[in-house]
Each structure stands twice: as structure tokens, then as C-alpha cells.
N, C-alpha and C positions, 0 to 999 in steps of 0.2 A: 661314545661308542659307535653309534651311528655312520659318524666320518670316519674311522677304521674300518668299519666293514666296507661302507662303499668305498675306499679308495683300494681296500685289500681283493673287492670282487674286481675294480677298473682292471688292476693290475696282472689279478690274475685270469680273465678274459682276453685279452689283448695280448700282441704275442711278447713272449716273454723280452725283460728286460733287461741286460746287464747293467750294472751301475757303478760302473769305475769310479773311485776320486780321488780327487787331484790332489799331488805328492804331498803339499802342506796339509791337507785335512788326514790323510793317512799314518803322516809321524803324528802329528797333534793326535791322532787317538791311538796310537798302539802305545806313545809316553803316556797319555792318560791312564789307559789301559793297565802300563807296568807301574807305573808310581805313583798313585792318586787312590789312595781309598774311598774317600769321599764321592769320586768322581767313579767309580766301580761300584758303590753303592746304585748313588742314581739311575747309574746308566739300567743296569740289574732292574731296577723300580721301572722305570719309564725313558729307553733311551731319545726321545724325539728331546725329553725336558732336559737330560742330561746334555747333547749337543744344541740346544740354544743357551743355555747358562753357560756354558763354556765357551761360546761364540763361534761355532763353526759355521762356515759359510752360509751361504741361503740354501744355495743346491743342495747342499749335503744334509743341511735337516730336510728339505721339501723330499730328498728322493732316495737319501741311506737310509735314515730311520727305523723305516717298515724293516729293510734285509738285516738289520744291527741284531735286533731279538730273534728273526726266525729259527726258531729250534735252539737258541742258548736257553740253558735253563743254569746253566752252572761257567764264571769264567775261571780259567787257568790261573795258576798263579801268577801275581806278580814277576818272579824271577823267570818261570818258562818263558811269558812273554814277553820278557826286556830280551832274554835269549834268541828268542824265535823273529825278532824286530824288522830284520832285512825283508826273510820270507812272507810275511804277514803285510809291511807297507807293501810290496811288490804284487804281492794276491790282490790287496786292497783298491789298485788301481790298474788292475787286467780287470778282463770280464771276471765277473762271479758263478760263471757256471763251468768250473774248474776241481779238480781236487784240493782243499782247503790244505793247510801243513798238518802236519800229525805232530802237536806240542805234548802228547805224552809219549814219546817214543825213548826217552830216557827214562820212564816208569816203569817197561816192562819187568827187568830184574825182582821189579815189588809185588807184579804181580804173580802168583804162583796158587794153582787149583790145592784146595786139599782133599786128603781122601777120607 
């Protein structure tokens, strides 16, 4: 726990970081992402263990990791994100301090206030 916080204070002292990566780690996790349960699981548990089992590069476990959890608490399903693939690898490897996609925006019909 130790090394999360000091690496979570390094990072967030220092001036902020985007963390593009590279086109192949970005399909490899948004295909994980859409069709791997297993691998949704993990990742949901502990994503740093999730991308080294799965073999993603060195960079990408040493420097996505921390930004993979921030503020998920819950992933999309399956199918919004095999839909949303283009937008999500292309977010994946621009800076990160962007507008994320909105993958419930074919939800709203469901949603409806009652009185």
C-alpha cells in the first residue's frame, strides 16, 4: 500500500501527466475490456495484476495502471464497449485529460424520473 501512495503523491505533485498508449495495448484492452470476463473481473480487482497476466507491455503496466482504476468503480458492458471500440482505442492513445466518450448515451430512453 505504501508504494501506491508514494507513487499516487510522486504523480500527483509533479505536473500532471498524460499517458497515451500505444495503438496495440489500446485494442488489446478495450478486446479485453468487450469479451473477457475473466479478464473484467481482475482488472475491476486489481488492474496493475490484471495487465501483467495478460502481458501488456512494460510501459503500460509501469505508467496506465494507476489512470486504468481512477474513478471506475463500475465497467460498461460488454457490448457498449465492443461498440464504443474506435472511440475509446483513439481516447486511449491521445492525452487523457480530454472528454472521455459517453457509452451510455443509448441509455437514456431507460432512463426516465418518476413522480
Amino acid at each position: 500500500m505504501q508504494s501506491i501512495t508514494t507513487e499516487h503523491s510522486a504523480r500527483t505533485q509533479a505536473k500532471p501527466r498524460s499517458v497515451p498508449m500505444t495503438n496495440q495495448a489500446a485494442i488489446k484492452l478495450v478486446d479485453l475490456l468487450a469479451t473477457s470476463d475473466e479478464f473484467r473481473d481482475v482488472f475491476m480487482r486489481d488492474a496493475r495484476t490484471a495487465l501483467e497476466t495478460w502481458q501488456f507491455d512494460q510501459n503500460t503496466i509501469d505508467w496506465f495502471w494507476w489512470d486504468c482504476k481512477m474513478g471506475i468503480t463500475q465497467l460498461a458492458s460488454k457490448e457498449v464497449i465492443a461498440a464504443a471500440r474506435d472511440e475509446i482505442v483513439s481516447m486511449l492513445m491521445a492525452e487523457l485529460n480530454q472528454t472521455t466518450p459517453r457509452l451510455d448515451t443509448g441509455l437514456e430512453s431507460q432512463r426516465r424520473l418518476r413522480q
